[in-house]
C-alpha positions as CSV (number, residue, x, y, z in Angstrom):
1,X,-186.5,125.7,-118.2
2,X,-189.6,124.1,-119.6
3,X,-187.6,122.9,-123.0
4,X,-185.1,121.0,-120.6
5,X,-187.8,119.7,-118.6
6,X,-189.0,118.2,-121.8
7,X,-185.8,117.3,-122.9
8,X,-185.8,115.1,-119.8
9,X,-188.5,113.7,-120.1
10,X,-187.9,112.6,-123.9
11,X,-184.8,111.2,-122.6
12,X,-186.5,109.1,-119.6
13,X,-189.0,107.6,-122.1
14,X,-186.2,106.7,-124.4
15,X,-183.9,105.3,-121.6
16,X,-187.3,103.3,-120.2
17,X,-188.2,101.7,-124.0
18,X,-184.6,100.7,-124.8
19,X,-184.4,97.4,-123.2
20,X,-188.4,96.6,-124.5
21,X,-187.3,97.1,-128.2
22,X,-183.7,95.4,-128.0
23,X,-184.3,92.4,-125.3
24,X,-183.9,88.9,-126.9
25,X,-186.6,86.8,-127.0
26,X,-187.1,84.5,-124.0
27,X,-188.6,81.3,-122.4
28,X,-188.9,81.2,-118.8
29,X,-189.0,78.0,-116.5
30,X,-192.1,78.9,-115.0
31,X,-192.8,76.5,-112.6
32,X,-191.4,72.8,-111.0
33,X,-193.1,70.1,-109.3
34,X,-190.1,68.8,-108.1
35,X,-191.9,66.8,-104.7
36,X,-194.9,65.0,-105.6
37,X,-197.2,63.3,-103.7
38,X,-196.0,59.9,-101.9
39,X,-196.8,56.7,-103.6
40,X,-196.3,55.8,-106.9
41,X,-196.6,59.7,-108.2
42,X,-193.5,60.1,-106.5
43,X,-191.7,59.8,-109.4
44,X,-193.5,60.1,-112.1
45,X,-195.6,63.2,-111.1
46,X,-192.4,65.1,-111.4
47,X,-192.7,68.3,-114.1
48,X,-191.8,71.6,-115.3
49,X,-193.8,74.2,-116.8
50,X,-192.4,76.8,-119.2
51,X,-193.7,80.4,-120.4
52,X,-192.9,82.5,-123.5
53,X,-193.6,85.9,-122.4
54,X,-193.0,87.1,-126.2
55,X,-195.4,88.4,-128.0
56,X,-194.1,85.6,-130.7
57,X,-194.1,81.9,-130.8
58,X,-190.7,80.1,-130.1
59,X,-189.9,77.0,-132.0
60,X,-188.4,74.8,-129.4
61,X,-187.0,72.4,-132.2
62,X,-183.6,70.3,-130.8
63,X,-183.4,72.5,-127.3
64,X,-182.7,70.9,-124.5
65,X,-184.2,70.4,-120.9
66,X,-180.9,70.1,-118.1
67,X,-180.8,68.9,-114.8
68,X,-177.7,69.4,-112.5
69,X,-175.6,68.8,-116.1
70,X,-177.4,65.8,-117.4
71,X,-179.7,66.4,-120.5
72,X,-183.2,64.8,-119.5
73,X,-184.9,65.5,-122.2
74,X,-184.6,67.0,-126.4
75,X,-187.6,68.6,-127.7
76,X,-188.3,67.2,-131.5
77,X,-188.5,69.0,-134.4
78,X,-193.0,69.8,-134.0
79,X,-192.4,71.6,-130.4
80,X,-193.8,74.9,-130.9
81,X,-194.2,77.0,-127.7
82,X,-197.0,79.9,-128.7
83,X,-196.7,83.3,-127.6
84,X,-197.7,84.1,-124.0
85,X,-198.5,80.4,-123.8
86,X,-197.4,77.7,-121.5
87,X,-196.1,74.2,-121.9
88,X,-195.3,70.9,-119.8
89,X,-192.2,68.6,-119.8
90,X,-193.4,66.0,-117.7
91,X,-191.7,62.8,-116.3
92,X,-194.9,60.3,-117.3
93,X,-197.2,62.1,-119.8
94,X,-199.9,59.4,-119.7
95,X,-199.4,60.1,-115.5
96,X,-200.2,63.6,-115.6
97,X,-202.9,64.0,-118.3
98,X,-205.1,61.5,-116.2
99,X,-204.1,63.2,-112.5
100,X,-204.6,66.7,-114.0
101,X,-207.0,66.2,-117.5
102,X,-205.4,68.4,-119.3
103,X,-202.3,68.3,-122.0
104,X,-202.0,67.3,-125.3
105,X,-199.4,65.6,-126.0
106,X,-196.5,67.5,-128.7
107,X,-198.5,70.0,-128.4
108,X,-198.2,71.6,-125.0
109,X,-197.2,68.2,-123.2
110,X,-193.9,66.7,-123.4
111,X,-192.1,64.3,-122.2
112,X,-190.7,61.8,-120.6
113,X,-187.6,62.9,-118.8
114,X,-185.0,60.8,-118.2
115,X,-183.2,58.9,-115.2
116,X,-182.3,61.7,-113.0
117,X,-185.5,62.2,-110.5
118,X,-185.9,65.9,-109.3
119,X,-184.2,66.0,-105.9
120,X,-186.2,67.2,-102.8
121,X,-182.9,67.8,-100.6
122,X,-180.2,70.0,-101.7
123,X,-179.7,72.7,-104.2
124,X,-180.3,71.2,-108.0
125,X,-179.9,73.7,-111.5
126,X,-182.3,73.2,-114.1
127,X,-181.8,74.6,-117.4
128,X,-183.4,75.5,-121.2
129,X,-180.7,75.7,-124.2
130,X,-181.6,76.2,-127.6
131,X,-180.3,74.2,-130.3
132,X,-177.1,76.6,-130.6
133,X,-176.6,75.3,-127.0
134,X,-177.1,78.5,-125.2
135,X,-178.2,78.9,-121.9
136,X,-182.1,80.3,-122.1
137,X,-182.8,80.4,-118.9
138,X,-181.8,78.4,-115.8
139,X,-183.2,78.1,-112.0
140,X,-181.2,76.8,-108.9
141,X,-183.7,75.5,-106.6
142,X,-183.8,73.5,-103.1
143,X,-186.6,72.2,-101.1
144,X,-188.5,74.7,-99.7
145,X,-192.3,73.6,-100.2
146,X,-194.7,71.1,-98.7
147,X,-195.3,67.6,-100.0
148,X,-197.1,68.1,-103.5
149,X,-197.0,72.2,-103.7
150,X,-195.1,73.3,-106.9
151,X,-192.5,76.0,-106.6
152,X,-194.1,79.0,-109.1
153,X,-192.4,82.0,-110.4
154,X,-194.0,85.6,-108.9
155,X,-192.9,87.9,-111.8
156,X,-192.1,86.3,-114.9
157,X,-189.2,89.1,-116.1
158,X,-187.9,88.9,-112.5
159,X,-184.8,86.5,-111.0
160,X,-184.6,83.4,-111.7
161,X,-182.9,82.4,-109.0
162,X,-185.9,79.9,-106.9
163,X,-184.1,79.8,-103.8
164,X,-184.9,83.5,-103.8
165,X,-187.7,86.2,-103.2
166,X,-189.1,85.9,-106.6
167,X,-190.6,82.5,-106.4
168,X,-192.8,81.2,-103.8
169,X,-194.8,77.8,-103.0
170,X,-197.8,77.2,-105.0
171,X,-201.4,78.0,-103.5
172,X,-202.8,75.5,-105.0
173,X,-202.1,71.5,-104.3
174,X,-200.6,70.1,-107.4
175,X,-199.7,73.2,-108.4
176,X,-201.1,75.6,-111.5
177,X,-199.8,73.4,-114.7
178,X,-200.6,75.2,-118.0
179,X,-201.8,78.2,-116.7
180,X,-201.3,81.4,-114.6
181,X,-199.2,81.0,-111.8
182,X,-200.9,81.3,-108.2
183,X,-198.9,83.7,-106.9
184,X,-198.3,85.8,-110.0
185,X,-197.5,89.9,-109.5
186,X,-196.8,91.4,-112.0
187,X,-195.5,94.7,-110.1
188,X,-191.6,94.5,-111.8
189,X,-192.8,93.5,-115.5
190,X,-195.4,96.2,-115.3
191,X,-193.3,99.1,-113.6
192,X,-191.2,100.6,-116.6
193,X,-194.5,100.4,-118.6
194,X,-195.9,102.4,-115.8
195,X,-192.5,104.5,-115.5
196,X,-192.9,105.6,-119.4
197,X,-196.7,107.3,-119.4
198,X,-196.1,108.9,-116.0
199,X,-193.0,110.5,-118.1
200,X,-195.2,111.3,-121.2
201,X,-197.9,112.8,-118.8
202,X,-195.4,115.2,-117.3
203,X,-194.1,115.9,-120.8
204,X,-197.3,117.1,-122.0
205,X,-197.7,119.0,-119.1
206,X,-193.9,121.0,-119.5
């Protein structure tokens, strides 16, 4: 009995670290300030903020930033996004780096987007594809914050699907560009780390 109970719990540790070792590495639309403030920011305080959860950088040479099917904007060949680090695709970089000071720009500022303005009514799909033209990652969102409040990802590893549970309104007016997110939990990125040394610690104890 106590062989099998350790058998089981070898197997749960080995079921929890398959998709850490195998998963592909990712960048995440992190965050969108799709409804700036009134004015002349309207427009141009539009952005998006990326993440690379990866424990790598991610060379973002010839991807491509998509909005409802229209490519706003092609990274060039310097854009490096570093690992567990975030970067801006703005629509006016000289716009944001004097509303928020911060961003360097080709380094984790980018920009300018094109024509086609973030919508605040509806449901619009914004997407990342790498230069093999593969979907990254993609978010369907609609307007559900106040004038000037970003719309932030919760978990970074959970849906990202923003007309959903796993993204909220920022906290903070003007959002939380180039850093953590506001409303960040990491509860479901965290939970099959917590998963595998509860299984160990019963292990040891079989």
């Amino acid at each position: 009995m106590v062989i099998r109970l350790r058998w089981m719990a070898t197997l749960v540790v080995l079921f929890l670290m398959v998709p850490v070792v195998s998963a592909s590495p990712r960048v995440i639309i992190n965050e969108i300030m799709y409804n700036p403030a009134d004015g002349n920011s309207d427009y141009s305080g539009e952005w998006l903020e990326l993440y690379n959860p990866n424990d790598f950088p991610i060379n973002l040479s010839n991807w491509v930033v998509e909005y409802d099917g229209h490519q706003e904007f092609l990274f060039p060949s310097n854009a490096i996004l570093p690992e567990r680090g975030y970067l801006i695709v703005s629509r006016d970089t000289v716009w944001f780096q004097e509303t928020y000071g911060i961003g360097n720009l080709g380094d984790d500022l980018f920009g300018n987007l094109s024509s086609y303005r973030f919508s605040n009514t509806g449901t619009h799909w914004i997407a990342i594809r790498n230069n093999e033209n593969t979907v990254i990652d993609n978010v369907t969102y609609s307007n559900r914050c106040p004038e000037n409040y970003t719309i932030e990802k919760i978990d970074d590893l959970g849906s990202s699907d923003a007309t959903g549970d796993n993204w909220a309104c920022s906290l903070e007016n003007g959002g939380t560009p180039l850093r953590q997110n506001s409303v960040y939990v990491p509860f479901l990125s965290g939970l099959p780390v917590i998963l595998v040394i509860v299984a160990l610690l019963l292990a040891r104890r079989w």
